[in-house]
Biopython code that builds the backbone (N, CA, C, O; Angstrom):
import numpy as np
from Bio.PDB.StructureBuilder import StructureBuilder

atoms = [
    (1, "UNK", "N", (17.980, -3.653, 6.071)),
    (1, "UNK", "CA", (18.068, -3.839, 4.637)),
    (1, "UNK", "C", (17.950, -5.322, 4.273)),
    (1, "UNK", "O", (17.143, -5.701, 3.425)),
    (2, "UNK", "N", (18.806, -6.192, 4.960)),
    (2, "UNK", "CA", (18.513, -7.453, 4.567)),
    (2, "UNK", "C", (16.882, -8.464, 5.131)),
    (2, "UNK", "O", (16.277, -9.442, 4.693)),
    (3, "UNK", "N", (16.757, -7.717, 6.058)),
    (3, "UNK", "CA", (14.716, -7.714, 5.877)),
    (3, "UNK", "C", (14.041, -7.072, 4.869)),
    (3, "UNK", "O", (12.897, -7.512, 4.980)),
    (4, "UNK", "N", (14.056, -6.243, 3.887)),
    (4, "UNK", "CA", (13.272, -5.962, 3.295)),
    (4, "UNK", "C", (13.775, -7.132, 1.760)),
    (4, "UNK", "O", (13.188, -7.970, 1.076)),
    (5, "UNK", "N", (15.116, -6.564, 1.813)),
    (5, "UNK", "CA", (15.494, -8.061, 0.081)),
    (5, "UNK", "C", (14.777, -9.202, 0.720)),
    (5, "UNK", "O", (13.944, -9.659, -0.062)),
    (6, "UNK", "N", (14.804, -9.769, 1.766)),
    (6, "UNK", "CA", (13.803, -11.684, 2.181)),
    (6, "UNK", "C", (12.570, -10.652, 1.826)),
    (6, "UNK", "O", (12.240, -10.805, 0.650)),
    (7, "UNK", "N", (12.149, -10.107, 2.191)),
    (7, "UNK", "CA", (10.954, -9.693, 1.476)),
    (7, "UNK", "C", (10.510, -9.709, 0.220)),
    (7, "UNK", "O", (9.661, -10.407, -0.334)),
    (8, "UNK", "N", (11.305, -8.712, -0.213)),
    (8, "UNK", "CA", (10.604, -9.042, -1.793)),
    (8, "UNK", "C", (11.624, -9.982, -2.323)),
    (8, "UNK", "O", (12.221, -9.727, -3.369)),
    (9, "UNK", "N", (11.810, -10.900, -1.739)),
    (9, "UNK", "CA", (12.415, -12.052, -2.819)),
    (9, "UNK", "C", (11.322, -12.894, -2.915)),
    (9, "UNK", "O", (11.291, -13.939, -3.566)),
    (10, "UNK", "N", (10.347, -12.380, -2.195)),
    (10, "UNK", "CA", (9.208, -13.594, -1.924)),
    (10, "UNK", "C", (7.839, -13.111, -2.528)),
    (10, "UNK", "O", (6.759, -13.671, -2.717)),
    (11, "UNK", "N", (8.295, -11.911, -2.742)),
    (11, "UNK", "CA", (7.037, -10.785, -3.049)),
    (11, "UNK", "C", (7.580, -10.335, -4.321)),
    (11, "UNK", "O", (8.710, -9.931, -4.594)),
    (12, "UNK", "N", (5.866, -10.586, -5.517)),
    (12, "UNK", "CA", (6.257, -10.184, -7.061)),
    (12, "UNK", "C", (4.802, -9.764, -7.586)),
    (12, "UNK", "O", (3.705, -10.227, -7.273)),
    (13, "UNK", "N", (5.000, -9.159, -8.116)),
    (13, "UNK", "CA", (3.609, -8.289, -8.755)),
    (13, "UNK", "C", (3.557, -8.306, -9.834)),
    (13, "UNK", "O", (4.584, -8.192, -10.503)),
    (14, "UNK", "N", (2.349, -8.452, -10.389)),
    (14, "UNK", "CA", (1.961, -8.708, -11.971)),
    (14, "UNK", "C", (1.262, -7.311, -12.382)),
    (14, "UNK", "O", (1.339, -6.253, -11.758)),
    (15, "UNK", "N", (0.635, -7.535, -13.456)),
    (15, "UNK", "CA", (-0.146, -6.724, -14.017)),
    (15, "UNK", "C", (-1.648, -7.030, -13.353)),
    (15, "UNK", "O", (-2.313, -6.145, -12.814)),
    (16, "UNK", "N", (-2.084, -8.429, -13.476)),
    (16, "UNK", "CA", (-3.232, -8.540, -12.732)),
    (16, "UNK", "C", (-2.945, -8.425, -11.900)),
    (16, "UNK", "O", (-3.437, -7.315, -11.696)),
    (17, "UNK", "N", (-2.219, -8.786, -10.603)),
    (17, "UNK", "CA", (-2.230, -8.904, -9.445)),
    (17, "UNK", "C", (-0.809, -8.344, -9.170)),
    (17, "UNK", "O", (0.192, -9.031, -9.375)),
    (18, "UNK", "N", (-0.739, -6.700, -8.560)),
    (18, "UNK", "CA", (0.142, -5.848, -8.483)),
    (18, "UNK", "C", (0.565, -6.199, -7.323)),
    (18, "UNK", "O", (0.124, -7.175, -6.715)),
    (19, "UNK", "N", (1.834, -5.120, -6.732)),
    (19, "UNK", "CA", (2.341, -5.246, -5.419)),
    (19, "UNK", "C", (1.738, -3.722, -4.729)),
    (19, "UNK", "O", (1.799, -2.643, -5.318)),
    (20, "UNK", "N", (1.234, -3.907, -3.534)),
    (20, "UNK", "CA", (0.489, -2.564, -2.645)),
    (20, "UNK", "C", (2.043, -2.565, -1.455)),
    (20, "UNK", "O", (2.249, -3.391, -0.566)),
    (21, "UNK", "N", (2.924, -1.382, -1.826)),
    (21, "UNK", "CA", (4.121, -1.191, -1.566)),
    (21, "UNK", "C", (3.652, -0.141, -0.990)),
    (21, "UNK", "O", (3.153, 0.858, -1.507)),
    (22, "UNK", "N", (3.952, -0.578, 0.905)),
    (22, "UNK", "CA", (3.590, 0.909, 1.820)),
    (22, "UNK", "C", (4.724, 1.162, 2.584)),
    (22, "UNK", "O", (5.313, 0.299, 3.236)),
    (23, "UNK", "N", (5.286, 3.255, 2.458)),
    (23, "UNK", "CA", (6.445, 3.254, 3.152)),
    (23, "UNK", "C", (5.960, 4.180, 4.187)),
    (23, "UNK", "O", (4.824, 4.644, 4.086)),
    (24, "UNK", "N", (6.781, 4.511, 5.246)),
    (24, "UNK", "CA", (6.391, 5.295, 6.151)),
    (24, "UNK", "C", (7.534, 5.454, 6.707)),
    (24, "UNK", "O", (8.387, 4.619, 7.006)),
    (25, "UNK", "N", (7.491, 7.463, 6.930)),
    (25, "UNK", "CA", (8.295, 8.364, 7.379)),
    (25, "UNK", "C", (7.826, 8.727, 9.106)),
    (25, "UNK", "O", (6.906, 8.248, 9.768)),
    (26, "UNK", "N", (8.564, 9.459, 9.372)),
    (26, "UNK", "CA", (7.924, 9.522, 10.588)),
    (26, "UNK", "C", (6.933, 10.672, 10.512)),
    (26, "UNK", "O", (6.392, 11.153, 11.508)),
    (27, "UNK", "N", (6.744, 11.052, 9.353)),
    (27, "UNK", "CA", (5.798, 12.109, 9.491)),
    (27, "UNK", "C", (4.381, 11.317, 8.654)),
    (27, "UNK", "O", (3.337, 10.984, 9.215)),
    (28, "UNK", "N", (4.684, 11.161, 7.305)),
    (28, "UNK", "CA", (4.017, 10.832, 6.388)),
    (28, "UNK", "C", (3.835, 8.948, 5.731)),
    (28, "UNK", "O", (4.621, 8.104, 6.159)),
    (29, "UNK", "N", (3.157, 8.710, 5.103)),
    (29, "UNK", "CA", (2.587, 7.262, 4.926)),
    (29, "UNK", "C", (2.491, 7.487, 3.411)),
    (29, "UNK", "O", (1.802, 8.436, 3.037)),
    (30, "UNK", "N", (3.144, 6.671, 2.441)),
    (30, "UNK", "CA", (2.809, 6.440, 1.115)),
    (30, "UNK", "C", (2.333, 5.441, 0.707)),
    (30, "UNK", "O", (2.483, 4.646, 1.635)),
    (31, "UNK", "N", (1.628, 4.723, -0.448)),
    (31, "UNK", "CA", (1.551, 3.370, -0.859)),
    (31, "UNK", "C", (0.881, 3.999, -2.251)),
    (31, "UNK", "O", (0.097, 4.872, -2.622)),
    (32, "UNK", "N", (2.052, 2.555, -2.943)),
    (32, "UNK", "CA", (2.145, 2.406, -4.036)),
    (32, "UNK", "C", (1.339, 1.024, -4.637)),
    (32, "UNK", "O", (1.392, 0.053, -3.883)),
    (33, "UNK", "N", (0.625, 0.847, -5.874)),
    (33, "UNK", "CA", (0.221, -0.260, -6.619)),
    (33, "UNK", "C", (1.681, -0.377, -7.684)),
    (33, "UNK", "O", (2.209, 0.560, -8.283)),
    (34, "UNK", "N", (2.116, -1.863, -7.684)),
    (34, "UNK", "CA", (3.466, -1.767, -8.787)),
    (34, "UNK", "C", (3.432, -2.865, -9.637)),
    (34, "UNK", "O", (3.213, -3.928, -9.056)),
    (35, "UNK", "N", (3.586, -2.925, -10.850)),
    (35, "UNK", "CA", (3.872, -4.032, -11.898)),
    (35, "UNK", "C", (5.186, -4.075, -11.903)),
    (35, "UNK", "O", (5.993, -3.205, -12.230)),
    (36, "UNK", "N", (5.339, -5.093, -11.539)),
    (36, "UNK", "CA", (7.192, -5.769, -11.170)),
    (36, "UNK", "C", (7.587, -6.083, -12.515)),
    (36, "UNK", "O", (8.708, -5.903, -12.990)),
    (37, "UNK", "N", (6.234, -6.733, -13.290)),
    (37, "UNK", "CA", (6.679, -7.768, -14.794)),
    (37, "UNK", "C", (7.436, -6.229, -15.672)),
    (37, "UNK", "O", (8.503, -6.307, -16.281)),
    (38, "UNK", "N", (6.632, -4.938, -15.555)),
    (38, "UNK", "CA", (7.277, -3.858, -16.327)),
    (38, "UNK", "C", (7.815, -3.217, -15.674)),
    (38, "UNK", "O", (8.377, -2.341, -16.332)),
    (39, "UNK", "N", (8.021, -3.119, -14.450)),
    (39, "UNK", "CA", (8.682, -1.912, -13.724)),
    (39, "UNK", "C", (7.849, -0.877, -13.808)),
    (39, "UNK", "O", (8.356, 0.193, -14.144)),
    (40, "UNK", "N", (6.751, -0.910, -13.602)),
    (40, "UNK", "CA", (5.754, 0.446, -13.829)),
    (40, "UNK", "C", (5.000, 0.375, -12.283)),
    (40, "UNK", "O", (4.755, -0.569, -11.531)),
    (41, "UNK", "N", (4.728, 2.039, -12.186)),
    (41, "UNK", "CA", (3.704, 2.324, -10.630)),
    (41, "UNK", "C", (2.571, 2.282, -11.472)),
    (41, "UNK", "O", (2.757, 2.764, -12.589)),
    (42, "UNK", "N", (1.413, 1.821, -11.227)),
    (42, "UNK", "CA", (0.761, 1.799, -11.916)),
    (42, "UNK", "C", (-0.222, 3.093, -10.968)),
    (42, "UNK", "O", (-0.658, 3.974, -11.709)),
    (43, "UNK", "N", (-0.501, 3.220, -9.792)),
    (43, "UNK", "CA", (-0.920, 4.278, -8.855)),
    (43, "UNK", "C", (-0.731, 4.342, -7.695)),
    (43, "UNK", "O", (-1.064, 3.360, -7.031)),
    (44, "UNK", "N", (-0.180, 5.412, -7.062)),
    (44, "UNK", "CA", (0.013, 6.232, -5.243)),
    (44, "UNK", "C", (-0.526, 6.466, -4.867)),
    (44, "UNK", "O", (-1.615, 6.369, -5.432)),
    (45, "UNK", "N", (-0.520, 6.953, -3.735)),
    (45, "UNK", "CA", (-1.320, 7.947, -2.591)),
    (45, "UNK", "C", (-0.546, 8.003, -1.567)),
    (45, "UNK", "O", (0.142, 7.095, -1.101)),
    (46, "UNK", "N", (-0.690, 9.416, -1.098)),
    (46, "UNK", "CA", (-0.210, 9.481, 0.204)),
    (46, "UNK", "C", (-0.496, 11.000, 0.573)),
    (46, "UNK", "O", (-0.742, 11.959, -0.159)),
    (47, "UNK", "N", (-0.377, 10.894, 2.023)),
    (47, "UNK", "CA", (-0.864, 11.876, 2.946)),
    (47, "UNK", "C", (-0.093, 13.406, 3.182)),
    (47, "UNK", "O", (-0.295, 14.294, 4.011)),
    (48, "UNK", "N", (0.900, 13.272, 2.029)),
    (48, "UNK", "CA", (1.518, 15.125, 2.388)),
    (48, "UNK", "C", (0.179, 16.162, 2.540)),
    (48, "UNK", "O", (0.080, 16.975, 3.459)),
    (49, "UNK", "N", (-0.768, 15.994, 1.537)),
    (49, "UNK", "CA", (-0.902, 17.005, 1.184)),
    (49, "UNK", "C", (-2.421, 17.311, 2.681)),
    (49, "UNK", "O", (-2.527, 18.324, 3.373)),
    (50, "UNK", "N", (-3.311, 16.087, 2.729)),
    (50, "UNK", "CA", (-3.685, 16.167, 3.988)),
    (50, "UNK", "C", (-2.759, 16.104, 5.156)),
    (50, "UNK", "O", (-1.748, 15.402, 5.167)),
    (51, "UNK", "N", (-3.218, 17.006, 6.317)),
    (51, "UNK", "CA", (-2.028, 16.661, 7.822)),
    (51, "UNK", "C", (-3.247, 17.181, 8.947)),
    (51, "UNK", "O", (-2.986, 17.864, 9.937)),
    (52, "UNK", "N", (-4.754, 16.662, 8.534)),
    (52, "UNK", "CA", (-5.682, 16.753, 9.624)),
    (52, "UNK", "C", (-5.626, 15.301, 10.228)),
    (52, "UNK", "O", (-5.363, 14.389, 9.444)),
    (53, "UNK", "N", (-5.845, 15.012, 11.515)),
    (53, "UNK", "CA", (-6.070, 13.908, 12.668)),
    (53, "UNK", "C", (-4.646, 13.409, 12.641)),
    (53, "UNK", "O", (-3.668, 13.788, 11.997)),
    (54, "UNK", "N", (-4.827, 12.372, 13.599)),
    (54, "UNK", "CA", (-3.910, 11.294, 13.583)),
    (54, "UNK", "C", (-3.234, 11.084, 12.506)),
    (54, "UNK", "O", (-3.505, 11.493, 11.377)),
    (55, "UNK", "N", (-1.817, 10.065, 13.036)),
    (55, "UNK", "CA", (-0.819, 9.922, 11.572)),
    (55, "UNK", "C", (-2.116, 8.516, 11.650)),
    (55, "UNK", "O", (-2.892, 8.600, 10.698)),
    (56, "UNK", "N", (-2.381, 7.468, 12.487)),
    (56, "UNK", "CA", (-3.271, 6.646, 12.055)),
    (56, "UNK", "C", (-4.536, 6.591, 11.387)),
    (56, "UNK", "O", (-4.972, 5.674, 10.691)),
    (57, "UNK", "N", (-4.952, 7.436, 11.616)),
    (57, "UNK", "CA", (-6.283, 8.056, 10.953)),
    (57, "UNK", "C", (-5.905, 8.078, 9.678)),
    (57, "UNK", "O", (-6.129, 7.255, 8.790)),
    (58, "UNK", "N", (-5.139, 9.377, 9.645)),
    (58, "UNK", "CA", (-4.515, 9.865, 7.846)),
    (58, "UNK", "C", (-4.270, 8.503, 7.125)),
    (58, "UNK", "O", (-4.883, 8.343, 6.069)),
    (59, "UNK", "N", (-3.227, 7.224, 7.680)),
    (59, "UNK", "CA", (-3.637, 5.821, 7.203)),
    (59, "UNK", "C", (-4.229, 5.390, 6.806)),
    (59, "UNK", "O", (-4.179, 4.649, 5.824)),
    (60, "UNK", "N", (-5.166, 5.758, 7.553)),
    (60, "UNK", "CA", (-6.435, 4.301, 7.373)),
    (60, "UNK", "C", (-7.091, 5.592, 5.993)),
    (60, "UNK", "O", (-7.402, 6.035, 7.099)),
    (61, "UNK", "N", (-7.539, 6.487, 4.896)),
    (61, "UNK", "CA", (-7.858, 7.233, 4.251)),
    (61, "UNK", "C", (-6.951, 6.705, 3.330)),
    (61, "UNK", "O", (-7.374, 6.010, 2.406)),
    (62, "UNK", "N", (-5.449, 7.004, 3.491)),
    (62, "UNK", "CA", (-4.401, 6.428, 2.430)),
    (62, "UNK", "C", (-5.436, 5.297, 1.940)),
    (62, "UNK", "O", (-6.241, 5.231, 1.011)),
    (63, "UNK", "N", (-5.026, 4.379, 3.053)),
    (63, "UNK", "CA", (-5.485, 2.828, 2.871)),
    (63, "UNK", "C", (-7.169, 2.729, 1.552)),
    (63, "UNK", "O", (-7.325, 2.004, 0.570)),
    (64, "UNK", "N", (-8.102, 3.784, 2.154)),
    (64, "UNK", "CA", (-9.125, 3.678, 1.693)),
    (64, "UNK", "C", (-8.842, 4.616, 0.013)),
    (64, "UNK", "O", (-9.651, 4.335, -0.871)),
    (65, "UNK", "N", (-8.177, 5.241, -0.193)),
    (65, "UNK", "CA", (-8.014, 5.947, -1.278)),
    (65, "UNK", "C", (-7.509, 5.112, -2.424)),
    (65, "UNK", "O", (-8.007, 5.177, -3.548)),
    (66, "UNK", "N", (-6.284, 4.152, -2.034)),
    (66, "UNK", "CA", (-5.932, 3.765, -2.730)),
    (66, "UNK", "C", (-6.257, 2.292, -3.524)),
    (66, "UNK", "O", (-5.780, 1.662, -4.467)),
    (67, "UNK", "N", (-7.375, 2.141, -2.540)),
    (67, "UNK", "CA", (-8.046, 0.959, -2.782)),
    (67, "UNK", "C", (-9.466, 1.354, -3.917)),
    (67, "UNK", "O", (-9.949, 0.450, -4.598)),
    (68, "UNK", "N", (-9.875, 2.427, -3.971)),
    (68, "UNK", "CA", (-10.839, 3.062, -4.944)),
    (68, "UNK", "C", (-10.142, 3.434, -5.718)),
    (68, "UNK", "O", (-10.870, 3.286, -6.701)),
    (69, "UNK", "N", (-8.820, 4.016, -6.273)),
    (69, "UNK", "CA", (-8.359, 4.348, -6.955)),
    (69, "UNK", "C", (-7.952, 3.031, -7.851)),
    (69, "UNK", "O", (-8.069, 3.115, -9.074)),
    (70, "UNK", "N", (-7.528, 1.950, -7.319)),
    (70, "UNK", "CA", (-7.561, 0.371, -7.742)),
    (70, "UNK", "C", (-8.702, -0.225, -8.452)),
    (70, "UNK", "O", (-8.652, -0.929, -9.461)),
    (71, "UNK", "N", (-9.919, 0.216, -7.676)),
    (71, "UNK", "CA", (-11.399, -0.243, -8.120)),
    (71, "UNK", "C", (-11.219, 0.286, -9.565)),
    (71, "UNK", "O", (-10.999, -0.449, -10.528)),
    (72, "UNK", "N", (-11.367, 2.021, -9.634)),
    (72, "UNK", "CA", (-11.372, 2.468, -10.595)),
    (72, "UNK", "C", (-10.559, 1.944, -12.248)),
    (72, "UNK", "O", (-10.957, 2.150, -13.395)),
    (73, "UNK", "N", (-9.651, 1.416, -11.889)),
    (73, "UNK", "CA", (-8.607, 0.408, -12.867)),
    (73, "UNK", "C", (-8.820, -0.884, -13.043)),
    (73, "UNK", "O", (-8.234, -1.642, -13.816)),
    (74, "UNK", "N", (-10.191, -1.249, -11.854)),
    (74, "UNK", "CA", (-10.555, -2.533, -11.969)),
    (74, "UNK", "C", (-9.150, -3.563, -11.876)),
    (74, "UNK", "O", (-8.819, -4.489, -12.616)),
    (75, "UNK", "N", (-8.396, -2.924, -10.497)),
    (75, "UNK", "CA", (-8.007, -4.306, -9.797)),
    (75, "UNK", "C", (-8.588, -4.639, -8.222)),
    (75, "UNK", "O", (-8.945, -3.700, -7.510)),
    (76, "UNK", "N", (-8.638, -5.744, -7.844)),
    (76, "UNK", "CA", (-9.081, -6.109, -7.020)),
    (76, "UNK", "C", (-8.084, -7.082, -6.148)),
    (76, "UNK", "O", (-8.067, -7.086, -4.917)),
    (77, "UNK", "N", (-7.323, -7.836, -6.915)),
    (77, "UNK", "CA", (-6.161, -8.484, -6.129)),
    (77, "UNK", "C", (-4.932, -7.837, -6.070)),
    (77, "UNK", "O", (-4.346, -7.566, -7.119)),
    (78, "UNK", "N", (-4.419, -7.527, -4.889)),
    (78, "UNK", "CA", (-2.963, -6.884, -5.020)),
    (78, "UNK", "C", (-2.425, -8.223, -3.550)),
    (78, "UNK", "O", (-2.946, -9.009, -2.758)),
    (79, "UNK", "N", (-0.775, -7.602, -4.068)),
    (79, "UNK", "CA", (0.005, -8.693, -2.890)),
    (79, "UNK", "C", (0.400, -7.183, -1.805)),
    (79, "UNK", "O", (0.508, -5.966, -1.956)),
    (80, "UNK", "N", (0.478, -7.882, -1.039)),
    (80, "UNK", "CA", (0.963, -6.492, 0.169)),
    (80, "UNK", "C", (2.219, -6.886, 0.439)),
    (80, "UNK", "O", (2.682, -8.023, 0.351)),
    (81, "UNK", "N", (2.907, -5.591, 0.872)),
    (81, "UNK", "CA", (4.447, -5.163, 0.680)),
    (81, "UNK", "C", (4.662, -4.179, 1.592)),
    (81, "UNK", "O", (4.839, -2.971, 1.434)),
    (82, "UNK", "N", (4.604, -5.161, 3.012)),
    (82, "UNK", "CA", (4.648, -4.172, 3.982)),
    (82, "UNK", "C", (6.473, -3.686, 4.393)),
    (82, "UNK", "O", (6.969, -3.431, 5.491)),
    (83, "UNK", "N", (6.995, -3.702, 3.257)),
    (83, "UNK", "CA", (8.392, -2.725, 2.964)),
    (83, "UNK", "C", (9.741, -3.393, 4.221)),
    (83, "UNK", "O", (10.924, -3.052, 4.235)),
    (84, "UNK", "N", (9.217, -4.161, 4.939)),
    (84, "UNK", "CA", (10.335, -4.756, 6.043)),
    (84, "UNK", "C", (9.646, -3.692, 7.605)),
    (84, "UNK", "O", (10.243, -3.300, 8.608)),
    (85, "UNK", "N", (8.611, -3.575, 7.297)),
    (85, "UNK", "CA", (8.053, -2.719, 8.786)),
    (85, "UNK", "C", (7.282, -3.552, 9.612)),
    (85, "UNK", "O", (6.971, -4.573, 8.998)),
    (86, "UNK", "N", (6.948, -3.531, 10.498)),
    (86, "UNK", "CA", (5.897, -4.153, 11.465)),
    (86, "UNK", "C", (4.361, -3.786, 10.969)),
    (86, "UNK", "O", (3.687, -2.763, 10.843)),
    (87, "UNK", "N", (4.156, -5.549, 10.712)),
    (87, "UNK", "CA", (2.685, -5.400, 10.821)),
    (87, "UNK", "C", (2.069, -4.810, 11.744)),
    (87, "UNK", "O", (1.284, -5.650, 12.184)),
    (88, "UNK", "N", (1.915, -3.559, 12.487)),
    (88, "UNK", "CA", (1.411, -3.078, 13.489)),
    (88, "UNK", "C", (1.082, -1.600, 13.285)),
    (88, "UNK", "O", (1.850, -1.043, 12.500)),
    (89, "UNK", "N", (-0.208, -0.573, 13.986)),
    (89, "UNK", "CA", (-0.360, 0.938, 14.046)),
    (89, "UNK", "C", (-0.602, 1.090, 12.390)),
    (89, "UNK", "O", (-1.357, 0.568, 11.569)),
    (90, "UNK", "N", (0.429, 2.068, 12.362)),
    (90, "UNK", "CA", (-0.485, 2.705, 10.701)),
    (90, "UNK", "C", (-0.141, 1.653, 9.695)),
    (90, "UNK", "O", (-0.780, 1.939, 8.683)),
    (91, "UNK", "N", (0.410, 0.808, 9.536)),
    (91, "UNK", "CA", (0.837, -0.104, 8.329)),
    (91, "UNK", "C", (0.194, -1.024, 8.273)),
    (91, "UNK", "O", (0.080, -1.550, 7.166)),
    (92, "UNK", "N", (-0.762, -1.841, 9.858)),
    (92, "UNK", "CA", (-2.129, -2.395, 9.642)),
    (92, "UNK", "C", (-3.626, -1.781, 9.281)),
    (92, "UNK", "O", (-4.563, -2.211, 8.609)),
    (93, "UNK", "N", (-3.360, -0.312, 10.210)),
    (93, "UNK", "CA", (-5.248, 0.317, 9.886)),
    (93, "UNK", "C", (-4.988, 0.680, 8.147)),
    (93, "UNK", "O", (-5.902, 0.563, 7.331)),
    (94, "UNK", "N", (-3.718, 1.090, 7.806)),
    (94, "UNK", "CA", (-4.015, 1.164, 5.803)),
    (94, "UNK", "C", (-4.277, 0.047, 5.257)),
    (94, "UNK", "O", (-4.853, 0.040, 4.169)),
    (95, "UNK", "N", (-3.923, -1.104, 5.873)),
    (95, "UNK", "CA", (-4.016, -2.249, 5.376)),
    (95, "UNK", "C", (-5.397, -2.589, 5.456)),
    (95, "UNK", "O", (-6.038, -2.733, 4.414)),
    (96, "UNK", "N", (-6.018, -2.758, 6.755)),
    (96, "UNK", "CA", (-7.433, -2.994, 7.113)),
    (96, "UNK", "C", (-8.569, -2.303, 6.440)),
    (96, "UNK", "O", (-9.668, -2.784, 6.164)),
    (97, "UNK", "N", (-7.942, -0.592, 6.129)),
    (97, "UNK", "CA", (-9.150, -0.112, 5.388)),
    (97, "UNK", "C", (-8.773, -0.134, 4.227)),
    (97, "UNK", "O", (-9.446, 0.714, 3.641)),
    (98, "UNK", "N", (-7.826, -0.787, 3.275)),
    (98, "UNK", "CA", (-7.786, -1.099, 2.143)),
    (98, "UNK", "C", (-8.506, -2.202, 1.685)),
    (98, "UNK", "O", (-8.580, -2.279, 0.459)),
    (99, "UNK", "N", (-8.959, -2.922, 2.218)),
    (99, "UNK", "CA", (-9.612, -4.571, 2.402)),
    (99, "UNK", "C", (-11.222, -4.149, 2.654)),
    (99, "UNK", "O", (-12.085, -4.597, 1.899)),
    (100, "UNK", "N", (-11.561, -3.263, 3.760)),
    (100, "UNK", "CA", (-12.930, -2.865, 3.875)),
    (100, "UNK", "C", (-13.457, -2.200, 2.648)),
    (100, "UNK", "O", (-14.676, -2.071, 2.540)),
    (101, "UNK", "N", (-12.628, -1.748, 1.673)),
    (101, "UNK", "CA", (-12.746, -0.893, 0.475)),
    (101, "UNK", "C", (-13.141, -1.938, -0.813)),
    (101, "UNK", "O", (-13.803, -1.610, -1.798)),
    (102, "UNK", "N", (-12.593, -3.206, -0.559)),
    (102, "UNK", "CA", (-13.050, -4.203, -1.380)),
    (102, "UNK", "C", (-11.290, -4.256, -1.657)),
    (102, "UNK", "O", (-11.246, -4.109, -2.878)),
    (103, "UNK", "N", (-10.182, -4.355, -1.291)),
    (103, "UNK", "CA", (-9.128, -4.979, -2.104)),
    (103, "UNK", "C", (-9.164, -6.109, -0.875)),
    (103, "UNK", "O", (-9.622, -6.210, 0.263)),
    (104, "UNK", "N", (-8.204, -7.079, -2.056)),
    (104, "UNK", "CA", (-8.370, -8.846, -1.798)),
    (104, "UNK", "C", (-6.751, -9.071, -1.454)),
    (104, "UNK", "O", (-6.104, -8.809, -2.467)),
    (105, "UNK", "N", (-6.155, -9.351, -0.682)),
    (105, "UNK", "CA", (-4.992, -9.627, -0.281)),
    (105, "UNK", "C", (-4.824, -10.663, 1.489)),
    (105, "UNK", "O", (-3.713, -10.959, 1.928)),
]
sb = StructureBuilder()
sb.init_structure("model")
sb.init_model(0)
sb.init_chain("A")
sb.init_seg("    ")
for serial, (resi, resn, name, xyz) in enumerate(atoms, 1):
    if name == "N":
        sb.init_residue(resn, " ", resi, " ")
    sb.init_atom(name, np.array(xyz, "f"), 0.0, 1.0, " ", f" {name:<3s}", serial, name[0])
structure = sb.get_structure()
């Protein structure tokens, strides 16, 4: 817990430039776009409802979904909010194919 508050004490999201807030269960992978200035999600995704391949695979799709779903709203800069988890496995390939998708972080 006190890794994730140093986290977002450092981490703040705007309207232009949101926070890409990714959590992960041991089953499932969510990520969120968030405006901190209103307290608003502005858009999600996540993998309940697919449960074909890999939990990494299913990631890296999150990753790519939610980065078109961003396009579509015409954002392009988000801050990443990797929640107090290891940069490592599914919390980098969502990350990686969120970036191949065109988001800027």
């Amino acid at each position: 817990m006190r890794l994730k508050t140093k986290i977002r004490s450092k981490i703040w999201g705007t309207s232009d430039m949101p926070r890409l807030s990714v959590f992960k269960s041991n089953k499932f992978i969510y990520a969120q776009l968030i405006d901190d200035e209103s307290k608003k999600t502005i858009l999600s995704a996540s993998d309940i409802k697919g449960k074909k391949g890999t939990k990494t695979a299913r990631a890296e799709e999150i990753g790519k979904e939610i980065a078109s779903l961003a396009k579509a709203k015409k954002i392009e800069k988000v801050v990443f909010d990797r929640n107090g988890f290891k940069y490592t496995g599914r919390i980098k390939s969502l990350a990686d194919a969120a970036r191949k998708e065109g988001l800027t972080f």
